[in-house]
TORKOL-4160 file (C-alpha; in steps of 0.2 Angstrom, whole numbers, padded with zeros to 4 digits, m for minus):
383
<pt num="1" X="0360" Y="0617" Z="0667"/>
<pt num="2" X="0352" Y="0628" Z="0680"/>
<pt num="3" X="0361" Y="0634" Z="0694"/>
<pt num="4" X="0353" Y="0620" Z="0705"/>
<pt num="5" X="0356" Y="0608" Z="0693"/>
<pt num="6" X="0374" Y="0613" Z="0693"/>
<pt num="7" X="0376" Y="0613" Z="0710"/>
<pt num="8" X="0366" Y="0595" Z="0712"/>
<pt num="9" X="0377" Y="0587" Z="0699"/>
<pt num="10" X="0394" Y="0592" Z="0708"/>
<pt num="11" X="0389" Y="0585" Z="0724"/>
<pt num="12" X="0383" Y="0569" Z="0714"/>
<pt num="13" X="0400" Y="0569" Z="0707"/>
<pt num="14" X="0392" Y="0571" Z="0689"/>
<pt num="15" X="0399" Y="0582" Z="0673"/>
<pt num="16" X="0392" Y="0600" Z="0672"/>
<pt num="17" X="0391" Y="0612" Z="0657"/>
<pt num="18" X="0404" Y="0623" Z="0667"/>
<pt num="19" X="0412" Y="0624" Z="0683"/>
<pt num="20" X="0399" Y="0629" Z="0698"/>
<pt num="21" X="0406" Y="0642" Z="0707"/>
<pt num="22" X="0402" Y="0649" Z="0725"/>
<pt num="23" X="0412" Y="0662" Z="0734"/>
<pt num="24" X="0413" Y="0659" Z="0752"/>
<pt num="25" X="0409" Y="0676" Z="0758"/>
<pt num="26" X="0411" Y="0696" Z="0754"/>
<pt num="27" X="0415" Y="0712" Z="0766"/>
<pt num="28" X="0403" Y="0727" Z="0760"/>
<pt num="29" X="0416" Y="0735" Z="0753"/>
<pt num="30" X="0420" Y="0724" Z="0741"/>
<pt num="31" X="0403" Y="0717" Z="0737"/>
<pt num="32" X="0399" Y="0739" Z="0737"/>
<pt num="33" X="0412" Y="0739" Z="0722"/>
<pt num="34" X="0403" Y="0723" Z="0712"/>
<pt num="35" X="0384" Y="0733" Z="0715"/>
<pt num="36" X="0388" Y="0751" Z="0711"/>
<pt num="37" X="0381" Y="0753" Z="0730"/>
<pt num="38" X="0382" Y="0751" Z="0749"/>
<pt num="39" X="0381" Y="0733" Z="0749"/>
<pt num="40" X="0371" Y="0727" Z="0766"/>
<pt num="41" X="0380" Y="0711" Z="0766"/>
<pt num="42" X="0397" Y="0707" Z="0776"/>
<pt num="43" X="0403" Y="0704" Z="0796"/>
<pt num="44" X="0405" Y="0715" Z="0809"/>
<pt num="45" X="0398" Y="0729" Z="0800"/>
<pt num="46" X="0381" Y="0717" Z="0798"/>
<pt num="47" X="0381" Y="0718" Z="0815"/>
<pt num="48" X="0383" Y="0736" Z="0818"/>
<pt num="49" X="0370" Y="0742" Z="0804"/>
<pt num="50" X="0357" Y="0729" Z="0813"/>
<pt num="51" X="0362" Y="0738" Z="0831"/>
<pt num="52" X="0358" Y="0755" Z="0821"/>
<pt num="53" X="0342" Y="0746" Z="0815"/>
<pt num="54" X="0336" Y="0741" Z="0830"/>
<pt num="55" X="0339" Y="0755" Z="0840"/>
<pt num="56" X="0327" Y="0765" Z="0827"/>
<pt num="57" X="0312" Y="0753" Z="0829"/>
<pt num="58" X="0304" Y="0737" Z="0822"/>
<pt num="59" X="0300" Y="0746" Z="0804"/>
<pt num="60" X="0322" Y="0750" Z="0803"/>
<pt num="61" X="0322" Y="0733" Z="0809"/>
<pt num="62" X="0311" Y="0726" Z="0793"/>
<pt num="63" X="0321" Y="0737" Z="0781"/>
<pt num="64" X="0338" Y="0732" Z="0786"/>
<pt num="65" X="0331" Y="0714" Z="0784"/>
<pt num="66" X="0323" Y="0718" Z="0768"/>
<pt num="67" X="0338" Y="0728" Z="0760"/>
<pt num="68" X="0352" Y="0713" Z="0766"/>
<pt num="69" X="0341" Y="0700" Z="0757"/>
<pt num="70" X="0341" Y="0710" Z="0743"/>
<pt num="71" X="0359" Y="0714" Z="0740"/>
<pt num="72" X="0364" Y="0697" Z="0744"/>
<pt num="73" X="0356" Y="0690" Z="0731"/>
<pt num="74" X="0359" Y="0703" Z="0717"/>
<pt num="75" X="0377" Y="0700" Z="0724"/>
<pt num="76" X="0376" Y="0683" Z="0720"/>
<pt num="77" X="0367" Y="0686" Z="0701"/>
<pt num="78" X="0382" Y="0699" Z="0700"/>
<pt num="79" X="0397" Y="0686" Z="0703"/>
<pt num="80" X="0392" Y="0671" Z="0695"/>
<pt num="81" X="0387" Y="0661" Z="0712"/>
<pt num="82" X="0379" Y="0645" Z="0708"/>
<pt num="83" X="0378" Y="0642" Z="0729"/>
<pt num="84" X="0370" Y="0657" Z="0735"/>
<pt num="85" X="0371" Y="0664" Z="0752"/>
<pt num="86" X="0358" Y="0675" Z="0756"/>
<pt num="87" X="0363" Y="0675" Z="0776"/>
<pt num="88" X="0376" Y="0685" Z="0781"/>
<pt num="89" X="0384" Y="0689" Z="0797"/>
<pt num="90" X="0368" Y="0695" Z="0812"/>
<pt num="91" X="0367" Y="0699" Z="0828"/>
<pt num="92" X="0347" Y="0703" Z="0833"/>
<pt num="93" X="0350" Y="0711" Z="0851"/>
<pt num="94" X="0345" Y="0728" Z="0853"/>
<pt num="95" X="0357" Y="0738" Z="0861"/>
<pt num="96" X="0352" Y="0748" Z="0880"/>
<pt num="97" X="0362" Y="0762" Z="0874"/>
<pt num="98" X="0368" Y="0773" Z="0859"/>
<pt num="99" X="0388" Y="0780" Z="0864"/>
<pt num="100" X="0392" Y="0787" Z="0849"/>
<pt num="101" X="0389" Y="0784" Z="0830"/>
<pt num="102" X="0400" Y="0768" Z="0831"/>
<pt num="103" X="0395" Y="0762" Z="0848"/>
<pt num="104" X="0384" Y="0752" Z="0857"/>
<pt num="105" X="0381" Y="0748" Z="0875"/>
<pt num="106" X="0371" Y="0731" Z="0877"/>
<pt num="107" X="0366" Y="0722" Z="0895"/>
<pt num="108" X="0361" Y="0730" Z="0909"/>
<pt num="109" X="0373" Y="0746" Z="0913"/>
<pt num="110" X="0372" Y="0741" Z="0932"/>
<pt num="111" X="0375" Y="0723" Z="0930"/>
<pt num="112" X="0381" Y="0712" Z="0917"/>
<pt num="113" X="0385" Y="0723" Z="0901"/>
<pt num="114" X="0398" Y="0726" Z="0886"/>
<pt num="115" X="0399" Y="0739" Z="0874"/>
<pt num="116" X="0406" Y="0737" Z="0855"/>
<pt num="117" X="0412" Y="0748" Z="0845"/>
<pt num="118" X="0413" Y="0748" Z="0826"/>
<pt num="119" X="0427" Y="0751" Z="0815"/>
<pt num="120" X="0423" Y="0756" Z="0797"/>
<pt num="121" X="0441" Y="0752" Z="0791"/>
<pt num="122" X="0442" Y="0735" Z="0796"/>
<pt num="123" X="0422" Y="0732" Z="0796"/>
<pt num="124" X="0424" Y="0722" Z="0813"/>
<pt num="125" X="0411" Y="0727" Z="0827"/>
<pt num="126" X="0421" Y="0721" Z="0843"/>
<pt num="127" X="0419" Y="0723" Z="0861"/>
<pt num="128" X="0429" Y="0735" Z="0867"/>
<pt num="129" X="0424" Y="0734" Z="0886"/>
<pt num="130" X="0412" Y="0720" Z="0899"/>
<pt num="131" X="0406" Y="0719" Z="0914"/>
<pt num="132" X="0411" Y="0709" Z="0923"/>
<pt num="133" X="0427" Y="0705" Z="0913"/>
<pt num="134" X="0426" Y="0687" Z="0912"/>
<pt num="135" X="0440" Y="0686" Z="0897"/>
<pt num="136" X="0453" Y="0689" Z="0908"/>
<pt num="137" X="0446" Y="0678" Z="0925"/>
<pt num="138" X="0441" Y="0662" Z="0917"/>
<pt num="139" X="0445" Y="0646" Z="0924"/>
<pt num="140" X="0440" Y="0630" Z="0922"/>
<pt num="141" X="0428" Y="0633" Z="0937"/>
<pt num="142" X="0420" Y="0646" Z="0925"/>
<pt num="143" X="0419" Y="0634" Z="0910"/>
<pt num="144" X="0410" Y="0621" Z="0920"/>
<pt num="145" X="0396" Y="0634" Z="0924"/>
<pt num="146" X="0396" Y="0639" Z="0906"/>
<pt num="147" X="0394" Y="0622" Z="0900"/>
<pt num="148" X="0381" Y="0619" Z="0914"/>
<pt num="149" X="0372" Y="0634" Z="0907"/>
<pt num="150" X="0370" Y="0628" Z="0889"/>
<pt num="151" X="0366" Y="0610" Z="0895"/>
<pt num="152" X="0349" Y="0617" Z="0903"/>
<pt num="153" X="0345" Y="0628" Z="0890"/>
<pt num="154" X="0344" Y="0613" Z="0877"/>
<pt num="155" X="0330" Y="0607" Z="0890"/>
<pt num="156" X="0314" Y="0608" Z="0879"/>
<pt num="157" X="0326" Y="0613" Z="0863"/>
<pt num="158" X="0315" Y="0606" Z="0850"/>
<pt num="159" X="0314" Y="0616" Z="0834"/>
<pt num="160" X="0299" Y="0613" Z="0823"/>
<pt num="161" X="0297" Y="0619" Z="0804"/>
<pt num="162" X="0289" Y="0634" Z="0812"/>
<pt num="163" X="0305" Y="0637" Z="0819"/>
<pt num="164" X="0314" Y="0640" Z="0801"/>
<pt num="165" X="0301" Y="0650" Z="0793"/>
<pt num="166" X="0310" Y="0664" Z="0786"/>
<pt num="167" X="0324" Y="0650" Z="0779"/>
<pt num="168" X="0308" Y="0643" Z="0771"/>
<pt num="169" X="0306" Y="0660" Z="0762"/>
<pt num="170" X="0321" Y="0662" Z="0757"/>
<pt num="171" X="0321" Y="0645" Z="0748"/>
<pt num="172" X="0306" Y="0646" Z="0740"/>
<pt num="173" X="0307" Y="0664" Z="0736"/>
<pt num="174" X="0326" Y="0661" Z="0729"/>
<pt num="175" X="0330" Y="0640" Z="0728"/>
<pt num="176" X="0318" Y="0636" Z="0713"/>
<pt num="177" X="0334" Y="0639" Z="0701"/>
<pt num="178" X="0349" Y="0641" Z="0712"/>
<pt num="179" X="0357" Y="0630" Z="0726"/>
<pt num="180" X="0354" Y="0640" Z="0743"/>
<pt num="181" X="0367" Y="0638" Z="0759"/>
<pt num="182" X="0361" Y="0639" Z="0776"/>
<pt num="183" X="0371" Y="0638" Z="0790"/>
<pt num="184" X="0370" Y="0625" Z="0805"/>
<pt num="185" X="0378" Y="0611" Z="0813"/>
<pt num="186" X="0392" Y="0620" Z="0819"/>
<pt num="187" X="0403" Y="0610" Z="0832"/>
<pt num="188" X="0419" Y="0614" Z="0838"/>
<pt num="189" X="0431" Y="0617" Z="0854"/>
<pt num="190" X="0434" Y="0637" Z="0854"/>
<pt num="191" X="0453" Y="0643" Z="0856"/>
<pt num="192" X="0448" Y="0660" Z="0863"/>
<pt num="193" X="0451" Y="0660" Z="0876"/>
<pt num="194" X="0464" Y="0647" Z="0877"/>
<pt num="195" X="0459" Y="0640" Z="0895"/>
<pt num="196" X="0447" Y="0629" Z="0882"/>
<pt num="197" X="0463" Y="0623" Z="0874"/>
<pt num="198" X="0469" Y="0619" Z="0893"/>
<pt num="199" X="0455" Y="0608" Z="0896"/>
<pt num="200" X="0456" Y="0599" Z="0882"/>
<pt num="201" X="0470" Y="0591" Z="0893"/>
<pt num="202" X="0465" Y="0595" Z="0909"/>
<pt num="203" X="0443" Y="0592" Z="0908"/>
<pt num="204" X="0441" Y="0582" Z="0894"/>
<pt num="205" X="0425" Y="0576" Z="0899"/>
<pt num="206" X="0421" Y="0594" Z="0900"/>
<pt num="207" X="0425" Y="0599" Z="0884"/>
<pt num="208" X="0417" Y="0582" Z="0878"/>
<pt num="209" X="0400" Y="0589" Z="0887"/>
<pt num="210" X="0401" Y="0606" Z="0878"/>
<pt num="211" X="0402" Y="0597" Z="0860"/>
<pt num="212" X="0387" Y="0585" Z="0865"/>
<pt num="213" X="0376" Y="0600" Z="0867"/>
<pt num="214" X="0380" Y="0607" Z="0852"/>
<pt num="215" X="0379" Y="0591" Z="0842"/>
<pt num="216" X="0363" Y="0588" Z="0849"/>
<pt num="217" X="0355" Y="0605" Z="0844"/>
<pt num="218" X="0360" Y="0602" Z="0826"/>
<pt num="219" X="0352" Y="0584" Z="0829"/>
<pt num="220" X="0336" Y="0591" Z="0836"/>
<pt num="221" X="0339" Y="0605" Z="0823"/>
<pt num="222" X="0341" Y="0593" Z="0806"/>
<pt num="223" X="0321" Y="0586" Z="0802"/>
<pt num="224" X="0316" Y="0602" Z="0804"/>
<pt num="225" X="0327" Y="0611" Z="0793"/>
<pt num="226" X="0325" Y="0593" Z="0780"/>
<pt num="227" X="0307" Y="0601" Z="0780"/>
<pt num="228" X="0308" Y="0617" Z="0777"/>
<pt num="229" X="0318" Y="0613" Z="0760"/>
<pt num="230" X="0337" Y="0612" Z="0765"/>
<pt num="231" X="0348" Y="0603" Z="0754"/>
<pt num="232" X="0365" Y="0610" Z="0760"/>
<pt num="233" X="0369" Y="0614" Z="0779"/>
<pt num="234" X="0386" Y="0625" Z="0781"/>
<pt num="235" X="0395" Y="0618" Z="0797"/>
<pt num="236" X="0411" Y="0617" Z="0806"/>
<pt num="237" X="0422" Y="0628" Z="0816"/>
<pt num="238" X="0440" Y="0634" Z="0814"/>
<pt num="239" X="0453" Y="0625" Z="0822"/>
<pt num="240" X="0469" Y="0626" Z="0813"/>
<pt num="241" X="0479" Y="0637" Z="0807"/>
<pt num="242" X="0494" Y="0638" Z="0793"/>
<pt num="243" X="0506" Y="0627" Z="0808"/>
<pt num="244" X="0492" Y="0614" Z="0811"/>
<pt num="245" X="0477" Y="0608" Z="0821"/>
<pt num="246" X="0476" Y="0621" Z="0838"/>
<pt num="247" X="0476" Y="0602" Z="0848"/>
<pt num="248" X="0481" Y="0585" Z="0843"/>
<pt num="249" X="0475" Y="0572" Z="0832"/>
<pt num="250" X="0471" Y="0560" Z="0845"/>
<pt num="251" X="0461" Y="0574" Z="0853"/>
<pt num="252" X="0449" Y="0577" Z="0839"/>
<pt num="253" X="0448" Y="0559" Z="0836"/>
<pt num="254" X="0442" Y="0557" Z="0853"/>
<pt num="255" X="0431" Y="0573" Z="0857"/>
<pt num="256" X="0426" Y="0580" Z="0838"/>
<pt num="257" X="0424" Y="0563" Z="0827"/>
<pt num="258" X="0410" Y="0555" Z="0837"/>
<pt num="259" X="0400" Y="0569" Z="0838"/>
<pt num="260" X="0403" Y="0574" Z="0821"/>
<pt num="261" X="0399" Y="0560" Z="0814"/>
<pt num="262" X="0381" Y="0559" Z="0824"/>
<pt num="263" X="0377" Y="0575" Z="0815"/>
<pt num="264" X="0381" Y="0569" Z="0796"/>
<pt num="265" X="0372" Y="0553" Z="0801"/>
<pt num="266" X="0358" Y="0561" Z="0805"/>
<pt num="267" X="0358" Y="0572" Z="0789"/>
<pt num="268" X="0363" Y="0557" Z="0779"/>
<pt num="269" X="0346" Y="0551" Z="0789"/>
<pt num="270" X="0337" Y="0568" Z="0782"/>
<pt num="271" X="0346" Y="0570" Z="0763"/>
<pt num="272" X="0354" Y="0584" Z="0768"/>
<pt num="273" X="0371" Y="0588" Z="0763"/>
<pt num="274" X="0382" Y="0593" Z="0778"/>
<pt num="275" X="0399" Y="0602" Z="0774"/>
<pt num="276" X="0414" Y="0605" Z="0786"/>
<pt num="277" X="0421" Y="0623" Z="0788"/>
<pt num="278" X="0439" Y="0628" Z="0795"/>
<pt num="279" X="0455" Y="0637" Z="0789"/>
<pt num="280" X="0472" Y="0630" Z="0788"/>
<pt num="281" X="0483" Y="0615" Z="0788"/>
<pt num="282" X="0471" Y="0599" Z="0792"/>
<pt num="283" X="0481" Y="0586" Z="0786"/>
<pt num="284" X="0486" Y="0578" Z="0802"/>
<pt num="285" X="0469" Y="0574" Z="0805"/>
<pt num="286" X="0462" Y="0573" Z="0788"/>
<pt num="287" X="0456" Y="0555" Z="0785"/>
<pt num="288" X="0446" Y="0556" Z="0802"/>
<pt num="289" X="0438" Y="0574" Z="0796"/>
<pt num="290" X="0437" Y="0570" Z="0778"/>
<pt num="291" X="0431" Y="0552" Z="0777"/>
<pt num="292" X="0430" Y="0544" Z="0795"/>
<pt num="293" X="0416" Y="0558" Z="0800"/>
<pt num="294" X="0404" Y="0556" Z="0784"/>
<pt num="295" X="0406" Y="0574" Z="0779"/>
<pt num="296" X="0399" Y="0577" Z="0760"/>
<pt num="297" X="0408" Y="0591" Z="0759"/>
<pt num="298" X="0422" Y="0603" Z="0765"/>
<pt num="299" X="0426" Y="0623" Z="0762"/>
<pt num="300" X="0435" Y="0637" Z="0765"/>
<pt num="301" X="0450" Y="0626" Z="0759"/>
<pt num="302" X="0464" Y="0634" Z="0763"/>
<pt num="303" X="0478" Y="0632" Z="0749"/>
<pt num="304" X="0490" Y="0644" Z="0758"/>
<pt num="305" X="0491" Y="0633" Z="0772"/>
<pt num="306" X="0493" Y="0615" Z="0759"/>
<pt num="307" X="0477" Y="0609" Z="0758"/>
<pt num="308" X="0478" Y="0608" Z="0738"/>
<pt num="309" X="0463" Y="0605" Z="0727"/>
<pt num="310" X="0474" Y="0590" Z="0717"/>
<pt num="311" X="0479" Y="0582" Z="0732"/>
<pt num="312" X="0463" Y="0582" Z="0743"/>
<pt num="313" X="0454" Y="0577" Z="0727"/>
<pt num="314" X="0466" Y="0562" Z="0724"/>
<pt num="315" X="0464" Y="0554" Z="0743"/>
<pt num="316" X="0446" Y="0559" Z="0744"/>
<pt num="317" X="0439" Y="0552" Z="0728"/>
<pt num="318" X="0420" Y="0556" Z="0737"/>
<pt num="319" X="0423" Y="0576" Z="0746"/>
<pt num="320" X="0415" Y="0588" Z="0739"/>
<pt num="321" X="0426" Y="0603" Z="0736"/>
<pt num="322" X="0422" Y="0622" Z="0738"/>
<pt num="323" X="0435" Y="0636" Z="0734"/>
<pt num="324" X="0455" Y="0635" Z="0735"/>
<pt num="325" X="0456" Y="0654" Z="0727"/>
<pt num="326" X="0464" Y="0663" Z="0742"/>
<pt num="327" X="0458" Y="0679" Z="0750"/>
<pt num="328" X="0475" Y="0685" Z="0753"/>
<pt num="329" X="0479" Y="0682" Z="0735"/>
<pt num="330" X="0467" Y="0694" Z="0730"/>
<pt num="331" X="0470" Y="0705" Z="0744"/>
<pt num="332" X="0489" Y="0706" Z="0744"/>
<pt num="333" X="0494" Y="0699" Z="0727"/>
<pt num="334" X="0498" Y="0705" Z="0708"/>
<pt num="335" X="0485" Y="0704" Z="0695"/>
<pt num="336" X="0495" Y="0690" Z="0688"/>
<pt num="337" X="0494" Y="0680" Z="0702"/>
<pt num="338" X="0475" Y="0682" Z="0704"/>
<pt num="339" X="0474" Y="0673" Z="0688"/>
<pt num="340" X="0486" Y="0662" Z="0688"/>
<pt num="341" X="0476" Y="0655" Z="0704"/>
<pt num="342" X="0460" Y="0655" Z="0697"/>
<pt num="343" X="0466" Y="0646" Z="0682"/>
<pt num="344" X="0472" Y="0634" Z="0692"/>
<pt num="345" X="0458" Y="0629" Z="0702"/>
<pt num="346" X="0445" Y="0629" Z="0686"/>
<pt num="347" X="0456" Y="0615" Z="0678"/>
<pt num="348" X="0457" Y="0605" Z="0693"/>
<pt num="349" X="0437" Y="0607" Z="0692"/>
<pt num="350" X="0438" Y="0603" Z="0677"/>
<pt num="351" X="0450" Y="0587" Z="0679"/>
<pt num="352" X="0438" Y="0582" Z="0694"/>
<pt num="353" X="0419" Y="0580" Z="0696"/>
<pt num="354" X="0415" Y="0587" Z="0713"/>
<pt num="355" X="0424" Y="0603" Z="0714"/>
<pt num="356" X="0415" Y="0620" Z="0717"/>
<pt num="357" X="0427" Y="0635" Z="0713"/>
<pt num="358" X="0426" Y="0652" Z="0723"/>
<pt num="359" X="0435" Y="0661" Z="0735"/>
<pt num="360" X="0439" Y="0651" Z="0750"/>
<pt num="361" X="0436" Y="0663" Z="0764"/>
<pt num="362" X="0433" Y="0681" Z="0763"/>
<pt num="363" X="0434" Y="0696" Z="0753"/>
<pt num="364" X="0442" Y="0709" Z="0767"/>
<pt num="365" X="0440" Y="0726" Z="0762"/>
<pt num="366" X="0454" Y="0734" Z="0754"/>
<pt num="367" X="0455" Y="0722" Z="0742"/>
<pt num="368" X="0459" Y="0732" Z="0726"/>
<pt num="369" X="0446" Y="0731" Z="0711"/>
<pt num="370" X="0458" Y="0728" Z="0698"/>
<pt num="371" X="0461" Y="0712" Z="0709"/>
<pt num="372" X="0443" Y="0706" Z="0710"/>
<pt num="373" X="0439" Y="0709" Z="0690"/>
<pt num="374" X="0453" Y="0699" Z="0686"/>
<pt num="375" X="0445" Y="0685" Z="0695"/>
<pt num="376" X="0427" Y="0687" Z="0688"/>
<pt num="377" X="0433" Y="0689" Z="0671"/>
<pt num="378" X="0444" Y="0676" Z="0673"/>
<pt num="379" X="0430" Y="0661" Z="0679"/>
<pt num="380" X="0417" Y="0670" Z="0665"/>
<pt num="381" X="0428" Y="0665" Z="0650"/>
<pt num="382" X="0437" Y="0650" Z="0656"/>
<pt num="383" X="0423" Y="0639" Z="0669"/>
């Protein structure tokens, strides 16, 4: 079987030659360990390099574009991916000012700015400073002009094919023999800052308004991307963590379940494949998000927090399952433990159709090698 082939059967829920793997995401460092080179893939540190890019001029700017295709797919080929991500973490503003090798000034310095700063340690690019500083002022006065704002920039929001060019590129320059991700379709109620949280009680119908525009871009967004070639569209948003849901069941089945389940309908509409992303325990909701919504698929399952390959596969006969090897595993564990994990999860994809092995989150830098070859030489001989 081809990659594509591999990937196809799983969400068909169909034997494969051998388990399909897909590792949800890498750090530079750690993908810089894999190639034998600085690896342009990553977060925060994406960001930065693309700040860099810009500041030097549209022919950086094609470069860094060039170079982060390149080493996310020869990343890929390197770790055995089946699903390939060829996107990683972008931010195409170009900054007003250059502070310092690691710092960036962006806005307008007399009005409305904020300046981040890069560190190489952690990889994150983060603002460090804003004008005005609407973190710390926001009320639900501000919310309301902030979902007023997003409601009139979806007036004349209609994305053509055009629109997804480069994602038609990259799937007919890399999808005739492997699976490609793209991300879309994200929907969810932030948790920073917390007055969102606040309004989930106090402003409902506000909140409710702020997941209606973003249901509706993926909804505009959908025959469009079903044109250009997608087959899978990487969704979600982070809501839990390992003590539960950030708000109550009652509240996603009110606020997130109808909305979410107008954007897999939509995609069951165009034969895409829509997938649900968050970390941490989601049981309290889980038959709303897992089979009441339509998903087809759900990663970055976090087995750290209970959400168990076995278990999830047993109650949702139909999920499609990516990951369960756990970041912090390979960050913080033994070599034993590495395997022991991996093992685990290729025999539950080997018990069950429908499951797609890989780490569930993130390979954070300072993961140590010894760590990460255990892993890749453990899913080569055993998948």
């Amino acid at each position: 079987m081809t990659s594509k082939e591999r990937i196809r059967a799983a969400f068909d829920h169909q034997p494969t030659d051998k388990v399909p793997i897909h590792h949800i995401g890498f750090s530079s460092c750690v993908a810089s360990m894999v190639l034998g080179r600085e690896a342009y893939v990553g977060g925060g540190i994406q960001q930065w390099r693309e700040a860099n890019a810009l500041w030097r001029g549209q022919e950086a700017h094609r470069e860094f574009l060039a170079r982060s295709r390149e080493d996310a797919f020869d990343l890929a080929m390197a770790i055995g991916n089946d699903m390939v991500r060829m996107e990683y973490w972008r931010m195409p503003t170009k900054p007003t000012r250059k502070l310092d090798e690691h710092t960036f000034l962006y806005g307008d310095p007399d009005g409305h700015w904020q300046v981040r700063r890069f560190d190489p340690e952690t990889e994150l690019y983060q603002v460090i400073d804003q004008h005005p500083k609407i973190a710390g002022q926001m009320d639900l006065e501000t919310l309301e002009g902030t979902v007023e704002a997003r409601e009139r920039a979806l007036v004349g929001f209609n994305p053509t094919p055009e629109s997804f060019a480069s994602t038609r590129e990259l799937l007919d320059t890399y999808g005739k023999e492997h699976a490609i991700r793209v991300g879309g379709g994200s929907l969810g109620i932030p948790y920073e800052p917390a007055i969102w949280l606040e309004a989930t009680l106090l402003r409902p119908d506000l909140v409710a308004r702020y997941l209606d525009v973003q249901a509706e871009r993926a909804i505009r967004s959908i025959p469009a991307l079903a044109d250009v070639g997608v087959e899978y569209l990487f969704g979600g948003g982070d809501f839990a963590s390992n003590e539960g849901p950030f708000y109550s069941p009652q509240l996603f089945h009110e606020l997130m379940l109808p909305r979410l389940k107008r954007i897999c309908q939509t995609c069951h509409q165009y034969g895409i494949r829509y997938l649900f992303a968050s970390d941490g325990d989601l049981w309290p909701l889980a038959d709303d998000l897992f089979e009441a919504s339509g998903v087809h698929g759900y990663y970055e399952i976090d087995g750290r927090a209970g959400m168990d390959l076995g278990r999830l596969r047993e109650r949702y006969p139909d999920l499609v399952l990516i990951g369960n090897i756990s970041s912090h595993t390979l960050h913080l564990g033994s070599r034993d433990d590495v395997i022991a994990e991996t093992l685990s999860c290729l025999e539950e994809a080997k018990r069950s159709n429908g499951v797609i092995v890989g780490v569930s989150n993130y390979l954070l830098p300072g993961t140590p090698r010894v760590n990460l070859d255990a892993m890749l030489d453990t899913i080569e001989q055993f998948r």
